[in-house]
N, C-alpha and C positions, 0 to 999 in steps of 0.2 A: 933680749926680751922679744916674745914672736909679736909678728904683728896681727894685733885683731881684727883687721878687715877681711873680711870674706868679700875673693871674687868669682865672680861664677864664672862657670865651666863650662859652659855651653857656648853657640856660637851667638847668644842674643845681643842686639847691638848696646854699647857702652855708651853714656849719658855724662857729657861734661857742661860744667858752670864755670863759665869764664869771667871771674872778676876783676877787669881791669878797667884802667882810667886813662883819659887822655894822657892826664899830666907826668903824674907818679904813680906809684906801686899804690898806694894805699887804699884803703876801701871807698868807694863813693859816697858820697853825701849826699843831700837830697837834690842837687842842684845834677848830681852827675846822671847816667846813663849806665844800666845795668844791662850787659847783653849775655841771653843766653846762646848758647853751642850749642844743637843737640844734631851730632854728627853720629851717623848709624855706618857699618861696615861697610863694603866696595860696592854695597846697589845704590842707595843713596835715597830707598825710601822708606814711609812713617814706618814706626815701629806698631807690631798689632797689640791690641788689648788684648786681656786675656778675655777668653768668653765667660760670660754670666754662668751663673749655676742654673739647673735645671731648673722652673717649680716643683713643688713638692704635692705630690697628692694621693690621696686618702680615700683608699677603700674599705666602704665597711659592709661589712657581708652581715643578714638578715635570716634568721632560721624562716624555712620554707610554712611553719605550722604558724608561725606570726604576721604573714604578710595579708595584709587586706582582712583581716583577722573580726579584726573588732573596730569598723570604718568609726569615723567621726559622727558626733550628730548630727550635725550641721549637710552629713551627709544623707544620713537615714531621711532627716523631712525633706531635703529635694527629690529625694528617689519617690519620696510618696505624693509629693508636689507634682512633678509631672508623670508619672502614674496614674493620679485623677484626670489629671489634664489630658491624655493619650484613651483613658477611658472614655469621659465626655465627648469628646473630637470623633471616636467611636459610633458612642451611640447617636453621638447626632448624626452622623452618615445614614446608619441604619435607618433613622426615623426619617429622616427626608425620604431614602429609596422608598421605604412604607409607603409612607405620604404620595410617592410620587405614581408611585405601581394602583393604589388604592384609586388614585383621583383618574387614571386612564384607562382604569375596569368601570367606573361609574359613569365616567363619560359614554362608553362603549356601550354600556347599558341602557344608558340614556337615550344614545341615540336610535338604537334596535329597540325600544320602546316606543319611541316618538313614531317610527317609520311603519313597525307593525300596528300601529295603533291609527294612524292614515291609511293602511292600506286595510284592515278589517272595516273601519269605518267608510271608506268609498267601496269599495269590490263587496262586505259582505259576505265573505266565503261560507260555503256549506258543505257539508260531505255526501261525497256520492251514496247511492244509494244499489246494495245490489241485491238480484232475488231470483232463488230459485223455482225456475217455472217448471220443470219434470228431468226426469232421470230414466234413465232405459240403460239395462246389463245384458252381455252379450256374454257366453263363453263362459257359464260361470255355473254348472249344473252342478249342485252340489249333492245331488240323489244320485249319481253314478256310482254304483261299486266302486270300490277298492282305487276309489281315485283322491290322490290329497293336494293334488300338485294341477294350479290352476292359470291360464291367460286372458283372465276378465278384460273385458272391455266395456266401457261406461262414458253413455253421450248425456253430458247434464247443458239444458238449457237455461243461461242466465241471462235476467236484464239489469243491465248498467244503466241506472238514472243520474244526470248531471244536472244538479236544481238549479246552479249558480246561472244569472242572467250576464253577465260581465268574467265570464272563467271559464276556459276551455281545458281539458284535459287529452294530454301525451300519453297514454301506454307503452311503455318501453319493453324492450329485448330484457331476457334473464326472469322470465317471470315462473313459476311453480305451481303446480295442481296438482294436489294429492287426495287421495280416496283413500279411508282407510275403515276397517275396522276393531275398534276395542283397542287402538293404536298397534295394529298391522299394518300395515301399508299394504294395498292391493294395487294401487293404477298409480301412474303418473301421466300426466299434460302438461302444456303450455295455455296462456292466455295469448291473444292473439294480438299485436302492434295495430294500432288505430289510432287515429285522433278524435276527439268525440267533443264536437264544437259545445256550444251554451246552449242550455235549455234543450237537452238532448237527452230521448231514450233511446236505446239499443239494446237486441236481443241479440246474444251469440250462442252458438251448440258449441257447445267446447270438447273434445276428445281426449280420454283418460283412460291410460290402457295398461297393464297389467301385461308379466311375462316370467314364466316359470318360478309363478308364488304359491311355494310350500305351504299348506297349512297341517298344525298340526291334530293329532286324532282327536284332544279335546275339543278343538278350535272349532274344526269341520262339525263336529255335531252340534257345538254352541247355532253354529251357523242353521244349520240343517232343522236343529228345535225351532228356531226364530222362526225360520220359513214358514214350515209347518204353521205356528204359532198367527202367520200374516204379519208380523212385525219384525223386521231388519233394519238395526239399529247403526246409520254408516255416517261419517263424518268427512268431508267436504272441505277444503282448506286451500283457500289460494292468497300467495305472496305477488303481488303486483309490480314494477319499479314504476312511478308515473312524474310526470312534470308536468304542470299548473303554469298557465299563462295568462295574467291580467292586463290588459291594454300591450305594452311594447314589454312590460316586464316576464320571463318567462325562468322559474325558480330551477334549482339545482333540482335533483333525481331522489325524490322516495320513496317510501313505500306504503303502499295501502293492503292491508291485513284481512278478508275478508275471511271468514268461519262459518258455515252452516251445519245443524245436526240436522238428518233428513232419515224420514225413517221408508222405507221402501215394503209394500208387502209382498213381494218377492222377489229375486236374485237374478231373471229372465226374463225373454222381451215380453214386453206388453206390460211389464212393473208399473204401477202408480206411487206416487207420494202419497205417506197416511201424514203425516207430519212433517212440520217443517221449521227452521227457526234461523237465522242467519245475522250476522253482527258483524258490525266495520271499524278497524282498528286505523287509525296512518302513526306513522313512525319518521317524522320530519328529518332528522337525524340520523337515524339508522338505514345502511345499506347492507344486503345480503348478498 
């Protein structure tokens, strides 16, 4: 009969149970001492366990048209939860910057209010006053034949009145005088640098000269009728830069705009004014 023990084939070490007794062969009793053997090959140590089995785990794959597809609710009200909340937190910034931009244009306001409003009320300012006292044309025959082409010269005498009792005025560099007519231009000048203390009039000849100005063959006899006629009709325009000084305060650089239409009954020396009319513009602001 074969025997049914299977022993293995390999070199794994072999596991003996040695049941013996002090006395005799027989099995032990409770009283006795059961010793185990567990003798392993020529190295003499533990035998290894076998190792665990791996875990197990489980991938499941998601079609790409299903993912994040159709979120939860719970998800949709937070998104709208802090949505508002990211909105609000918004517009409250905004409203503060408003608020804060608003209240330092008012101040600003406020206080260029208060300041002009002390200084009109102590100083009193007035505007100069200016006026043309005559005109004299050199160089300007317009009864020559076959002549269209002219280098007028023109001495107009102005007086600058400064009413303010407390305000001195600067005349500045960069200023313009033009002569024109029917918006021609015939001459240019200059206003002359001066400072024109308080309660001050002055009379200046200002020169305004003209240099190889075309006119054309209507133009010339418009002109040419007028004469005849005693009335030439020219316009007078000077841009100023000035600075204004009250007590230690002495302002930035503007402009004062003066305009006169003046009408001349003839073109050559010895011309008188028939007419006259002059107006004062300032442009605080504005520099040219």
């Amino acid at each position: 009969m074969a025997d049914p023990r299977v022993y293995p084939t390999d070199n794994r070490p072999a596991y003996h149970v040695d049941y013996s007794s002090d006395m005799s062969g027989e099995m032990p009793h409770g009283g006795g001492q059961t010793r185990y053997n567990y003798s392993s090959g020529s190295s003499g140590e533990m035998p290894r366990q076998p190792d665990p089995k791996p875990p197990k785990h489980h991938v499941v794959q998601i079609p790409k048209d299903q993912v994040f597809r159709t979120p939860p609710p719970q998800n949709a009200r937070l998104q709208k939860i802090y949505a508002a909340r990211a909105a609000r937190k918004r517009n409250r910034n905004c409203f503060c910057f408003l608020r804060y931009l608003l209240s330092t244009i008012l101040t600003i306001v406020l206080v260029v209010a208060i300041v002009a409003g002390v200084f009109f009320l102590f100083y009193k300012p007035k505007t100069p006053k200016y006026t043309l006292s005559s005109m004299t044309v050199k160089n300007f025959n317009v009864s020559a034949p076959n002549t269209l082409t002219f280098s007028p010269d023109f001495e107009a005498t102005v007086t600058a009145d400064n009413p303010n009792s407390k305000i001195s005025i600067y005349y500045e560099d960069n200023s313009d005088i033009t002569v024109s007519f029917k918006g021609v231009n015939l001459a240019n000048g200059a206003w002359p640098k001066f400072h024109q203390p308080e309660k001050n009039v002055t009379e200046l000849v200002v020169s305004v000269k003209g240099s190889g100005i075309r006119l054309s063959a209507s133009l010339h006899d418009e002109i040419l009728q007028n004469e005849k006629n005693g009335a030439v009709p020219l316009n007078l325009d000077m841009k100023v830069p000035v600075k204004i000084k009250a007590g230690a305060i002495t302002t930035w650089t503007f402009n004062v705009l003066v305009s006169c239409d003046v009408t001349l009954d003839k073109l050559s020396a010895g011309s008188t004014i028939v007419d006259k009319s002059c107006s004062v513009k300032v442009h605080a602001f504005n520099k040219f």
